[in-house]
N, CA, C and O atoms as a CHARMM CRD file, in Angstrom:
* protein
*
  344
    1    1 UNK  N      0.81800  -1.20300   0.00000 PROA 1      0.00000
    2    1 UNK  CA     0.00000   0.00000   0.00000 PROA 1      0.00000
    3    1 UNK  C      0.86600   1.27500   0.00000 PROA 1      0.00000
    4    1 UNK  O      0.57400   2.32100  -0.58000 PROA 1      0.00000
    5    2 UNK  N      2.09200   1.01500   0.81100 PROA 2      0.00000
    6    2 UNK  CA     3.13300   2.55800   0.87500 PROA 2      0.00000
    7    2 UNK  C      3.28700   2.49100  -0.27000 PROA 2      0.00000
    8    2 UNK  O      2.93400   3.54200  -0.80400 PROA 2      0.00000
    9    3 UNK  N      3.84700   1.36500  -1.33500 PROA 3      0.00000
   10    3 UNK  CA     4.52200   1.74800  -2.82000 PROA 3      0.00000
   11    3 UNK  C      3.41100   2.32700  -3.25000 PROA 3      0.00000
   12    3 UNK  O      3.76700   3.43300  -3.65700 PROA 3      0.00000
   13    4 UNK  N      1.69300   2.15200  -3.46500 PROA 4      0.00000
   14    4 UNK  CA     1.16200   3.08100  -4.01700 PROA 4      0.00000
   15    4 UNK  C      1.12400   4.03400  -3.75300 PROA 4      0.00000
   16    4 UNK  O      1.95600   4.77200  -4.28200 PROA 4      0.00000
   17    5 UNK  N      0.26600   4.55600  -2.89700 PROA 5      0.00000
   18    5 UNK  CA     1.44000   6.39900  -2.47200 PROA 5      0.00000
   19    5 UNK  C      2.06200   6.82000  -2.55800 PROA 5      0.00000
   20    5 UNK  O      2.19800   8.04100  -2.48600 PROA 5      0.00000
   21    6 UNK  N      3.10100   5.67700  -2.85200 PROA 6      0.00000
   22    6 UNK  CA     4.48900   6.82000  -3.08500 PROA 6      0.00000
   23    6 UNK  C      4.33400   6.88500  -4.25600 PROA 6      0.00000
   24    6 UNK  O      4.96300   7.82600  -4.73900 PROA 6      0.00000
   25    7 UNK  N      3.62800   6.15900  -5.14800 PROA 7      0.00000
   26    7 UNK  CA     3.54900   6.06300  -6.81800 PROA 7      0.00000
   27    7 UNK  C      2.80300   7.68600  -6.73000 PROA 7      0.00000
   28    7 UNK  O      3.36900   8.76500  -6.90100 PROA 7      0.00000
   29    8 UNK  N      1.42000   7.43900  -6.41800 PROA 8      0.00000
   30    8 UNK  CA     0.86000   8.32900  -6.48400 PROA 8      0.00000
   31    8 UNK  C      1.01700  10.00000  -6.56100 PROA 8      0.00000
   32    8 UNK  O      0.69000  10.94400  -7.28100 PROA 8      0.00000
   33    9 UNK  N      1.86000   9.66300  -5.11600 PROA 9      0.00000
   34    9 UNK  CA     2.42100  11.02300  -5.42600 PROA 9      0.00000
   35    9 UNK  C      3.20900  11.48200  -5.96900 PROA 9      0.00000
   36    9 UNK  O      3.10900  12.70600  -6.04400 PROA 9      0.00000
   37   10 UNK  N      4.32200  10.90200  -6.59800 PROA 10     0.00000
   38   10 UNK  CA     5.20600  10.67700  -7.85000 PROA 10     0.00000
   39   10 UNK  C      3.88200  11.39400  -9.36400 PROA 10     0.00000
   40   10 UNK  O      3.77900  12.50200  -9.88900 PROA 10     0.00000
   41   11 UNK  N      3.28500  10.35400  -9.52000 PROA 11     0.00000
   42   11 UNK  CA     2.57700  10.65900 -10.31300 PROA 11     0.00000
   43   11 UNK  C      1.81800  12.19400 -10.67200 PROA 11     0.00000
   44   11 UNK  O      1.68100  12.78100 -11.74500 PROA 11     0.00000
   45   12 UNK  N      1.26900  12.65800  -8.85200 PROA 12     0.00000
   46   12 UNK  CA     0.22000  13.82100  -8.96500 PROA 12     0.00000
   47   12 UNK  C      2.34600  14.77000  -9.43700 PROA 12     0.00000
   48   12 UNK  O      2.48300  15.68500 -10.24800 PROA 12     0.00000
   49   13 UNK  N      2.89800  14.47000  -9.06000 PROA 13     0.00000
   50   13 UNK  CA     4.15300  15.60700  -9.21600 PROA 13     0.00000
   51   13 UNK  C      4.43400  15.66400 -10.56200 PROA 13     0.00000
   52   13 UNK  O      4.40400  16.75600 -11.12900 PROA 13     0.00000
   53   14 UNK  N      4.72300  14.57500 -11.20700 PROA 14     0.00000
   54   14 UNK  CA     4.68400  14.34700 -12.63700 PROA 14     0.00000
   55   14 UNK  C      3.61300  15.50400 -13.42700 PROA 14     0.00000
   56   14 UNK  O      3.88800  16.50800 -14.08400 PROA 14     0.00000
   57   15 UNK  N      2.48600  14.98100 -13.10900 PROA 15     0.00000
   58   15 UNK  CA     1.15600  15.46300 -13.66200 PROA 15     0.00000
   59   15 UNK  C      1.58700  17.47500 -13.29900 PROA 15     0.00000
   60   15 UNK  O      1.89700  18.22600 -14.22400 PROA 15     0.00000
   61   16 UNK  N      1.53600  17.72800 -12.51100 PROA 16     0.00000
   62   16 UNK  CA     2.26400  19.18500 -12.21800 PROA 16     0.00000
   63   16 UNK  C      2.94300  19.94800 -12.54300 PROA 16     0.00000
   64   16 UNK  O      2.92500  21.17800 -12.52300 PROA 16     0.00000
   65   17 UNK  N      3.84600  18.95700 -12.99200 PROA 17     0.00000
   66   17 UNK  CA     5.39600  19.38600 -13.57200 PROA 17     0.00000
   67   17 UNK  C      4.78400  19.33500 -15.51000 PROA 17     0.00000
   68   17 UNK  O      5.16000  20.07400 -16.42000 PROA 17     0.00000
   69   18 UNK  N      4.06400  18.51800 -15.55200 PROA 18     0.00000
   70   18 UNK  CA     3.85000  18.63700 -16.84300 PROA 18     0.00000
   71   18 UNK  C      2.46100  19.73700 -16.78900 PROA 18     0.00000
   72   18 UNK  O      2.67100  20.73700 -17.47500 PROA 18     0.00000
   73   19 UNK  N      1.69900  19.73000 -16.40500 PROA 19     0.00000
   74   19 UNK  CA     0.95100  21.43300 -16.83800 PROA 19     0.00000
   75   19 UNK  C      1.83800  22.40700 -16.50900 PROA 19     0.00000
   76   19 UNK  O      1.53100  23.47600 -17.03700 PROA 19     0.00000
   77   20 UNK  N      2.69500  22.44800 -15.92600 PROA 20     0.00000
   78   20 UNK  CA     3.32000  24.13400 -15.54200 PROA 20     0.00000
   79   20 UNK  C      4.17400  24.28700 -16.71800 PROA 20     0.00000
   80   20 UNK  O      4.50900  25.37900 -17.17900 PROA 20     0.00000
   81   21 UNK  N      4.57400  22.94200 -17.26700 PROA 21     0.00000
   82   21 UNK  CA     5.14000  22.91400 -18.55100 PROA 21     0.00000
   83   21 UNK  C      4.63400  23.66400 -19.93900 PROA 21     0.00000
   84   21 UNK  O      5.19400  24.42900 -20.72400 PROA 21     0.00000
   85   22 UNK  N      3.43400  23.13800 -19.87900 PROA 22     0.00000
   86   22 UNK  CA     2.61100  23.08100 -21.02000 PROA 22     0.00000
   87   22 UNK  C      1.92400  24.77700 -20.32600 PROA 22     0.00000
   88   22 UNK  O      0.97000  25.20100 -20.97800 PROA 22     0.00000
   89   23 UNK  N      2.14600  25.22000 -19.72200 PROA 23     0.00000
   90   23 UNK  CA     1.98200  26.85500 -19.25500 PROA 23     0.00000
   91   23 UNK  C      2.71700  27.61900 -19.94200 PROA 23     0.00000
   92   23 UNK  O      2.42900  28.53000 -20.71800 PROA 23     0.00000
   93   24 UNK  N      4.12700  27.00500 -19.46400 PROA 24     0.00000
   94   24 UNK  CA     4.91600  27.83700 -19.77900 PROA 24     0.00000
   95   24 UNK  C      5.41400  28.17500 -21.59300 PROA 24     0.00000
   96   24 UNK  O      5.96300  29.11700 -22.16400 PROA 24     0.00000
   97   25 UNK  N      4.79000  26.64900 -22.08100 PROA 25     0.00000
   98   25 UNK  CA     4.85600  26.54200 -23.57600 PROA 25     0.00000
   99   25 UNK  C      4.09300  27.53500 -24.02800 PROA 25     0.00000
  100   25 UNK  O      4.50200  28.27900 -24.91900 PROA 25     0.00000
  101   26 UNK  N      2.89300  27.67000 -23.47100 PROA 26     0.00000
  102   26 UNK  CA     1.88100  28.28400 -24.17500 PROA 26     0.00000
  103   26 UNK  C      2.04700  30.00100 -23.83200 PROA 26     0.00000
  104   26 UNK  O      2.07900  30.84700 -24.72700 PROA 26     0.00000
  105   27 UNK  N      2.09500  30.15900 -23.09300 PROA 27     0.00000
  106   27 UNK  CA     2.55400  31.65700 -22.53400 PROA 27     0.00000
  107   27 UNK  C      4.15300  31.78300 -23.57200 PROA 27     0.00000
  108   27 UNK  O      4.29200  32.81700 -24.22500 PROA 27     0.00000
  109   28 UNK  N      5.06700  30.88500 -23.63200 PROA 28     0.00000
  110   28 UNK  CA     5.98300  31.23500 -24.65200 PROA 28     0.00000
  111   28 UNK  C      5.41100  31.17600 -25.89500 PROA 28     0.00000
  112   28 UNK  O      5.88000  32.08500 -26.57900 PROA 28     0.00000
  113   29 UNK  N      4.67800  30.57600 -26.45000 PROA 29     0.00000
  114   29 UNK  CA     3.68200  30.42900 -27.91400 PROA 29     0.00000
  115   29 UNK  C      2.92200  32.12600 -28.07600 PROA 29     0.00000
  116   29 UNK  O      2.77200  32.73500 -29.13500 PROA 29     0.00000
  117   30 UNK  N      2.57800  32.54400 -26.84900 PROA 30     0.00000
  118   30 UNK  CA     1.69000  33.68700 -27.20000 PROA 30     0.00000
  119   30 UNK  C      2.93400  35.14900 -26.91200 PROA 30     0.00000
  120   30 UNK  O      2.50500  36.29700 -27.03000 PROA 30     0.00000
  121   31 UNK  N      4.07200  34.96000 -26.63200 PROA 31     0.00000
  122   31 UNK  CA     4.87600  35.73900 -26.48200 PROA 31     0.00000
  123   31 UNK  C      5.51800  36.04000 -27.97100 PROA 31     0.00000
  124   31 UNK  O      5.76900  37.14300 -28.45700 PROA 31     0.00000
  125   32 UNK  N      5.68600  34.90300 -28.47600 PROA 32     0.00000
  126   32 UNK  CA     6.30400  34.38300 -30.24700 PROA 32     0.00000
  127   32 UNK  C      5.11400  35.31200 -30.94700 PROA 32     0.00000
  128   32 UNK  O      5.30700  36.24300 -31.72800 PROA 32     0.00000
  129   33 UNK  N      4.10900  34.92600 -30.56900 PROA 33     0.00000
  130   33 UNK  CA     2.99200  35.73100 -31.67700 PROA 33     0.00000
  131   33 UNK  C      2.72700  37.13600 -31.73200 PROA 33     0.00000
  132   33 UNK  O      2.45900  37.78700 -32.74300 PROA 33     0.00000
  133   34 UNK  N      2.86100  37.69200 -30.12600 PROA 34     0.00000
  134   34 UNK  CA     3.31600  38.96900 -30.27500 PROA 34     0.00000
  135   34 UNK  C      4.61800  39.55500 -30.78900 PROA 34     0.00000
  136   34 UNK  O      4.78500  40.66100 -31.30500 PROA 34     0.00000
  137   35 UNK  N      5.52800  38.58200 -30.54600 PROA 35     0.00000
  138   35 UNK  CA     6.60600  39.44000 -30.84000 PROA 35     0.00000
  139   35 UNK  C      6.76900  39.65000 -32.86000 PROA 35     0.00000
  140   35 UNK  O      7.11800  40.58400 -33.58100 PROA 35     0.00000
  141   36 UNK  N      6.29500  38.21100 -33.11700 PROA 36     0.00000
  142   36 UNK  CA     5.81500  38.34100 -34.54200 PROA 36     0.00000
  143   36 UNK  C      4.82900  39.91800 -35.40200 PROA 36     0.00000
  144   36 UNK  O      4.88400  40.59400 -36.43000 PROA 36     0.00000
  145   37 UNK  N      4.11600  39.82300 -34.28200 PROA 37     0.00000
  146   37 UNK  CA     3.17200  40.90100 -34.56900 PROA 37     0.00000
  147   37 UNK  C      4.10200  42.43200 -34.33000 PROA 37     0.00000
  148   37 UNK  O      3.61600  43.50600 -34.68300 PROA 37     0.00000
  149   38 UNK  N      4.84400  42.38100 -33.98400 PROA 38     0.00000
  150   38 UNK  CA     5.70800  43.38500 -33.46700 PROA 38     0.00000
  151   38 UNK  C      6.61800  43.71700 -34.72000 PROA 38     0.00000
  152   38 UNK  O      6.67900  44.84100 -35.21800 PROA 38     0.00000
  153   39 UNK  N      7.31700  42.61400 -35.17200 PROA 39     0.00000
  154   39 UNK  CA     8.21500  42.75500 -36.19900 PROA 39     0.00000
  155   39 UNK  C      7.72800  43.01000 -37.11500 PROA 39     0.00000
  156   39 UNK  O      8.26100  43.84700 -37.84400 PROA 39     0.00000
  157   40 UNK  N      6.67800  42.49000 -37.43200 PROA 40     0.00000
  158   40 UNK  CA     5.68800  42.62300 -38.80200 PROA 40     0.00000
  159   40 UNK  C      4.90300  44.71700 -38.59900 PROA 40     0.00000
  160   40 UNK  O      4.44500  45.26200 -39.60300 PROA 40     0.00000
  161   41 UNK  N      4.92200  45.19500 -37.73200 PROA 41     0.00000
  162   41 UNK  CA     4.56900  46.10000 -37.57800 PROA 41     0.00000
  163   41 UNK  C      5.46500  47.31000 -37.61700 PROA 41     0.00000
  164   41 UNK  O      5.13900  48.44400 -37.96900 PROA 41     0.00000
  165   42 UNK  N      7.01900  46.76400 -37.07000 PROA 42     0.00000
  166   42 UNK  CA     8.29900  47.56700 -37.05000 PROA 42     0.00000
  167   42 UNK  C      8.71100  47.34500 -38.89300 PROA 42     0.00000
  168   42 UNK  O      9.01800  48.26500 -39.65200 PROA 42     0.00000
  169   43 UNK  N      8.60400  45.93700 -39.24400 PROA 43     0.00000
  170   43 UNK  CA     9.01200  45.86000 -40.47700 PROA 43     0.00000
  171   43 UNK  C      8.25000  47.18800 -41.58700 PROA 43     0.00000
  172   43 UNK  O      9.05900  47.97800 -42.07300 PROA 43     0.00000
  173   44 UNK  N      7.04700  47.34300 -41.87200 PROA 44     0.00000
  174   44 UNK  CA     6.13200  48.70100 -41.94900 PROA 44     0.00000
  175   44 UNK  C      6.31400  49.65200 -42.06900 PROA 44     0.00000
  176   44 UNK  O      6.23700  50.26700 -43.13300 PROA 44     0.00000
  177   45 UNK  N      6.68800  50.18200 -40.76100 PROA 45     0.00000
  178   45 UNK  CA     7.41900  51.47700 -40.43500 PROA 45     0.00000
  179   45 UNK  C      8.73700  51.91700 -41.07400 PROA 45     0.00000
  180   45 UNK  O      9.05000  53.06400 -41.39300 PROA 45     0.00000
  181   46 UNK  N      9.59600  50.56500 -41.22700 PROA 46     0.00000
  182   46 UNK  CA    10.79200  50.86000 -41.74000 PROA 46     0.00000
  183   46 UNK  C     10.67700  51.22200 -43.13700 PROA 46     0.00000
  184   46 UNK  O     11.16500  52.19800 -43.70700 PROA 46     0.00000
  185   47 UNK  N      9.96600  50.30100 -43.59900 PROA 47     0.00000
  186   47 UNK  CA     9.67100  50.85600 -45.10600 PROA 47     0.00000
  187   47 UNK  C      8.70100  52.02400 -45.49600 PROA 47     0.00000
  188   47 UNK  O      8.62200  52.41100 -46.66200 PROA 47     0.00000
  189   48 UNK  N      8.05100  52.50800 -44.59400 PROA 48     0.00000
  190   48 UNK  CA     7.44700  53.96700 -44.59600 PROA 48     0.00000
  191   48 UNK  C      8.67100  54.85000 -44.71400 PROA 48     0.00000
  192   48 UNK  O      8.87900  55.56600 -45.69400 PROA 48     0.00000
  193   49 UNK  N      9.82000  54.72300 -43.19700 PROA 49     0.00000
  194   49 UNK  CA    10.35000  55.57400 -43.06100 PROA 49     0.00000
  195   49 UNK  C     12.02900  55.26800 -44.29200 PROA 49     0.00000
  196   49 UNK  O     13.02600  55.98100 -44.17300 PROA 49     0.00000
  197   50 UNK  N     11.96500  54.46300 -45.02300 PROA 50     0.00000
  198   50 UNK  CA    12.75800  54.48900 -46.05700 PROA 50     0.00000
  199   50 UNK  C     12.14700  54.68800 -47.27500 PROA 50     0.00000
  200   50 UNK  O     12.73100  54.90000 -48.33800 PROA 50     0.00000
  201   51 UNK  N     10.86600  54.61100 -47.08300 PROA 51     0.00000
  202   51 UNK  CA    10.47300  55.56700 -48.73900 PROA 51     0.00000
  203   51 UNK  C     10.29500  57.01800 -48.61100 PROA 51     0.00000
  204   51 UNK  O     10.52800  57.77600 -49.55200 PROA 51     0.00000
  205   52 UNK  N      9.70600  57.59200 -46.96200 PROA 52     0.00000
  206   52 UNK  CA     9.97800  58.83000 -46.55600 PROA 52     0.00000
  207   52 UNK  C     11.39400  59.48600 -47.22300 PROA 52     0.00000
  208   52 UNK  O     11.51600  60.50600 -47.90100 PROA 52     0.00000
  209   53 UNK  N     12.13000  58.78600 -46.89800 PROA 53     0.00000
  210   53 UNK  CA    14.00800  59.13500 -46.43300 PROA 53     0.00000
  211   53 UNK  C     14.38900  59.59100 -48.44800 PROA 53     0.00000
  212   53 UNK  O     14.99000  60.55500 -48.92400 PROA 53     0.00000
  213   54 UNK  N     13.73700  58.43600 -49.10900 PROA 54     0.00000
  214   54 UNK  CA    13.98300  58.42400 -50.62100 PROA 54     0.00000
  215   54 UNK  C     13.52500  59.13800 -51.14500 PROA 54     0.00000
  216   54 UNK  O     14.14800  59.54400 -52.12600 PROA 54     0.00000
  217   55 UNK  N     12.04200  59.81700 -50.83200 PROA 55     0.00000
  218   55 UNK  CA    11.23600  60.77000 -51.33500 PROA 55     0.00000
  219   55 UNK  C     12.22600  62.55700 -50.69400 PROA 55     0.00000
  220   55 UNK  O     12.54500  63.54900 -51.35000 PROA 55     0.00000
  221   56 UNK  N     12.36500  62.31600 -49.58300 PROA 56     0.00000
  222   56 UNK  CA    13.31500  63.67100 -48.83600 PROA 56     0.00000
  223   56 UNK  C     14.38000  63.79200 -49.65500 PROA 56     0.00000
  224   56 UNK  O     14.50700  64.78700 -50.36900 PROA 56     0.00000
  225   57 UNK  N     15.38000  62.66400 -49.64500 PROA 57     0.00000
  226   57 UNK  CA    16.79100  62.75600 -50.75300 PROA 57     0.00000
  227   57 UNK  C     16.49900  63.22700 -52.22900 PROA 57     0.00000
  228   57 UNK  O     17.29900  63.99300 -52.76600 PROA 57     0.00000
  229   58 UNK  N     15.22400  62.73400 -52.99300 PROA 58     0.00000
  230   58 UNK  CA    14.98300  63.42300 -54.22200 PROA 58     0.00000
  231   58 UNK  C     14.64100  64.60900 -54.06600 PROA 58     0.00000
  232   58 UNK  O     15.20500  65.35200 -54.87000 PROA 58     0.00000
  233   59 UNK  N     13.83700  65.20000 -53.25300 PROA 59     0.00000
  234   59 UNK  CA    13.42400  66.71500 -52.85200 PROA 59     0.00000
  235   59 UNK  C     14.75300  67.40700 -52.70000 PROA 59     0.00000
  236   59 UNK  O     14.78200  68.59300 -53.02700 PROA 59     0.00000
  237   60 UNK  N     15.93900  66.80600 -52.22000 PROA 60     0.00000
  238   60 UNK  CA    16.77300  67.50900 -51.74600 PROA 60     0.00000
  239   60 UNK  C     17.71800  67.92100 -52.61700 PROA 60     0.00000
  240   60 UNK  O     18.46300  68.89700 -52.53000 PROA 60     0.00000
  241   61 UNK  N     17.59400  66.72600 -53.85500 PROA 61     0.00000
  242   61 UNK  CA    18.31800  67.08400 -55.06100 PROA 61     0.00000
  243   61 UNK  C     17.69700  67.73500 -55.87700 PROA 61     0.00000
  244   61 UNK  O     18.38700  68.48200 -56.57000 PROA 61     0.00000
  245   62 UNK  N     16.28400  67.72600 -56.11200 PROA 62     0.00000
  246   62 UNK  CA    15.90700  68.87200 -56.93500 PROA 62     0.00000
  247   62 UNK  C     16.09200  70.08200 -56.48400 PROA 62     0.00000
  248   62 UNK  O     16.41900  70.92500 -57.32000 PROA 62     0.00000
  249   63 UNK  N     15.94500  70.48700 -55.12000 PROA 63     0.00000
  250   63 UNK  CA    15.92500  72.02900 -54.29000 PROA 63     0.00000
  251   63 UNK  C     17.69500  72.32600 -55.41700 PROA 63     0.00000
  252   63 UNK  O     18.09600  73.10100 -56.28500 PROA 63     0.00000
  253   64 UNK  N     18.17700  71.19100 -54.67200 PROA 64     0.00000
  254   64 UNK  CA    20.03500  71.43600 -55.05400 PROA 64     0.00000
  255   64 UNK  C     19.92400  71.95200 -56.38900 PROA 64     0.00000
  256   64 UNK  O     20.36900  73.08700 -56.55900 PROA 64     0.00000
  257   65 UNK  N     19.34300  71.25900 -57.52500 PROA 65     0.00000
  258   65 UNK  CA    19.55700  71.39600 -58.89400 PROA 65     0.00000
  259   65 UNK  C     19.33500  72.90300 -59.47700 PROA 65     0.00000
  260   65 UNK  O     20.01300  73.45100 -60.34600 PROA 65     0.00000
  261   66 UNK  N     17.64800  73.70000 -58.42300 PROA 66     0.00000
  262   66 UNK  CA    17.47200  74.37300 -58.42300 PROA 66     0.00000
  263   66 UNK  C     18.18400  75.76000 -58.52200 PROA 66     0.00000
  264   66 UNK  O     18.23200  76.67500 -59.34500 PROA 66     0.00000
  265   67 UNK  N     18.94500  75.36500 -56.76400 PROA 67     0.00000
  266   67 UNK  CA    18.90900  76.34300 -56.55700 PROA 67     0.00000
  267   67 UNK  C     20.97400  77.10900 -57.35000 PROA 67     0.00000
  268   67 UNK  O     21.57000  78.18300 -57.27400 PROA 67     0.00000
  269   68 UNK  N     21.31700  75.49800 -58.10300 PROA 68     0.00000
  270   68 UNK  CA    22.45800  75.68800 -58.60500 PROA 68     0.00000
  271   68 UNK  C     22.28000  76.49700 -59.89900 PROA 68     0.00000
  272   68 UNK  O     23.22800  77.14500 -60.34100 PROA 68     0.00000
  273   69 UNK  N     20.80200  76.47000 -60.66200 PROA 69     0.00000
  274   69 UNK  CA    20.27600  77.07600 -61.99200 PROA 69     0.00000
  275   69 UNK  C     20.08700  78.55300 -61.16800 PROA 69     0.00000
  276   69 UNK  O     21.09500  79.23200 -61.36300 PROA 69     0.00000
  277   70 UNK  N     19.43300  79.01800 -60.59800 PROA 70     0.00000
  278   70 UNK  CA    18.97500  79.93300 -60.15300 PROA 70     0.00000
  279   70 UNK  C     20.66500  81.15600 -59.71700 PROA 70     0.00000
  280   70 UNK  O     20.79400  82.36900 -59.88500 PROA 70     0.00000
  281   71 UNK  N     21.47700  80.30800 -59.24900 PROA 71     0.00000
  282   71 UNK  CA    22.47900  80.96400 -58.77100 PROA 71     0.00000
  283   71 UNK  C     23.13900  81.27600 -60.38300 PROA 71     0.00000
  284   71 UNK  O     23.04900  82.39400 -60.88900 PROA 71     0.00000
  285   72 UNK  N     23.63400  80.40800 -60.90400 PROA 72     0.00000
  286   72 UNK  CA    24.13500  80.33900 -62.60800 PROA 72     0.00000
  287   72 UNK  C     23.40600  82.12000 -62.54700 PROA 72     0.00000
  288   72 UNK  O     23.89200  83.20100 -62.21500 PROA 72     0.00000
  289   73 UNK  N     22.15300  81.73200 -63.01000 PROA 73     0.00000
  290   73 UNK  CA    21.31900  83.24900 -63.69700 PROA 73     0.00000
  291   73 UNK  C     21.24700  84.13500 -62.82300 PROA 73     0.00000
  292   73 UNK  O     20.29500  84.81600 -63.20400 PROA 73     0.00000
  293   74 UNK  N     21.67300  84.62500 -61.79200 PROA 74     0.00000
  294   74 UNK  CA    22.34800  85.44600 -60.94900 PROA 74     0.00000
  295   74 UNK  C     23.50700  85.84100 -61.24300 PROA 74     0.00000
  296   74 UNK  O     23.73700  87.00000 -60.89700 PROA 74     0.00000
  297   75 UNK  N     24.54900  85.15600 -61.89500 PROA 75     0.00000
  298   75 UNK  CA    25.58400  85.34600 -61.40100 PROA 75     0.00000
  299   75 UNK  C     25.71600  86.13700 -63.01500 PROA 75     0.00000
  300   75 UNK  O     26.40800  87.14300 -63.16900 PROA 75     0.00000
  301   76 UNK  N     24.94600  85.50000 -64.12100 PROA 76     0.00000
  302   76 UNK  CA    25.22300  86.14400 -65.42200 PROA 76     0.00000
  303   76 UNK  C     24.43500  87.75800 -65.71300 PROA 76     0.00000
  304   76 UNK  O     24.63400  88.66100 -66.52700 PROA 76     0.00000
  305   77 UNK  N     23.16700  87.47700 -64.23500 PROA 77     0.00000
  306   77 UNK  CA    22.84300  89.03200 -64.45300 PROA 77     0.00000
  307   77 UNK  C     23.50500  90.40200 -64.16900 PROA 77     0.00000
  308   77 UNK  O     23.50400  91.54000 -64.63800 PROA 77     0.00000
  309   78 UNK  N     24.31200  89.40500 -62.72400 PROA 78     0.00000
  310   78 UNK  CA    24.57800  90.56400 -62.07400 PROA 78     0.00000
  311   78 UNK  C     25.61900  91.53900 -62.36800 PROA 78     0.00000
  312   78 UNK  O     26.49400  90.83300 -62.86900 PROA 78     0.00000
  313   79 UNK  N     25.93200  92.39900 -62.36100 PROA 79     0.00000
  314   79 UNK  CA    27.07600  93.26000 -62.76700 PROA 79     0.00000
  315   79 UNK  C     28.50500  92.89800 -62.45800 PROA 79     0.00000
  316   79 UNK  O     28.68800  92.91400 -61.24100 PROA 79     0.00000
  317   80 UNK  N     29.53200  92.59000 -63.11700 PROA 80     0.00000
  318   80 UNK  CA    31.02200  92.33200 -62.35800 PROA 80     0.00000
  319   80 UNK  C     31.44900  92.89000 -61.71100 PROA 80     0.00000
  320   80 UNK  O     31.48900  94.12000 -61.71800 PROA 80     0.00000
  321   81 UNK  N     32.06000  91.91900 -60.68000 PROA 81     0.00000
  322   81 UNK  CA    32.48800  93.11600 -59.19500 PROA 81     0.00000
  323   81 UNK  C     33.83600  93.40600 -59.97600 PROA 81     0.00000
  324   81 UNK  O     34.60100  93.64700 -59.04100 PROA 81     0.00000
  325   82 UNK  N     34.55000  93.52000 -61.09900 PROA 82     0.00000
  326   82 UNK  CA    35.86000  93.61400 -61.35000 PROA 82     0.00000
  327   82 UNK  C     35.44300  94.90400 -62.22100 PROA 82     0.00000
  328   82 UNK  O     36.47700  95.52400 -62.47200 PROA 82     0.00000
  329   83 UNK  N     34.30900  95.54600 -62.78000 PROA 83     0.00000
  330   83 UNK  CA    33.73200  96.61100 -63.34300 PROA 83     0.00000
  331   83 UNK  C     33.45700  97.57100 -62.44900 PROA 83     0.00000
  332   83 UNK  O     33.14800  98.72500 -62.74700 PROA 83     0.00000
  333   84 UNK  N     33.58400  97.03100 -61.08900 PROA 84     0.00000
  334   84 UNK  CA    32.98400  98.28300 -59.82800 PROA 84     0.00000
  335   84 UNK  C     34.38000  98.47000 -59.54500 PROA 84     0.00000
  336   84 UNK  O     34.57000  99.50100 -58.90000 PROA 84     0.00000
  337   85 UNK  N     35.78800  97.58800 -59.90500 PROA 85     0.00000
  338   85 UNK  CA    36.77100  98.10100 -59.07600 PROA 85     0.00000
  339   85 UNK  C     37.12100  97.64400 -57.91700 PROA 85     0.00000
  340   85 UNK  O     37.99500  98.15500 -57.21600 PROA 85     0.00000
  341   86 UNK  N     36.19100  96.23600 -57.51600 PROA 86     0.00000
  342   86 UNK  CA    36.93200  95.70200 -56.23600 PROA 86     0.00000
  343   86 UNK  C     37.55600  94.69400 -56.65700 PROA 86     0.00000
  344   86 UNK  O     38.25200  94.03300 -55.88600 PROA 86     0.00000
């Protein structure tokens, strides 16, 4: 009769050890899915903020292109500073 008891309670420990298991699986299973959901959401952003970044760099070269034409026709309007004598 002691060996069953002692089985037993062997057993209920077993049985214990395996749900806290299967807890901890599942609480790690739903940690994976957020963190999935996380990456998939950061992944997003990155490509927002690198087509942002690509769209800014072309703006930045047209302003440039601009403002290199604009200076050109300035520079052919303006009067020579070597005609004023400096």
């Amino acid at each position: 009769m002691d060996h069953l008891k002692t089985a037993l309670k062997r057993l209920d420990a077993a049985v214990a050890l395996r749900v806290e298991a299967d807890r901890s699986v599942d609480a790690l299973r739903e940690d994976y899915a957020e963190l999935e959901t996380d990456r998939a959401r950061l992944a997003a952003r990155l490509d927002e903020a690198e087509a942002r970044a690509r769209r800014l760099r072309e703006a930045n070269h047209d302003v440039a292109v601009r403002l290199v034409t604009v200076m050109e026709r300035v520079r052919r309007l303006a009067p020579s500073n070597t005609e004023d004598g400096l």
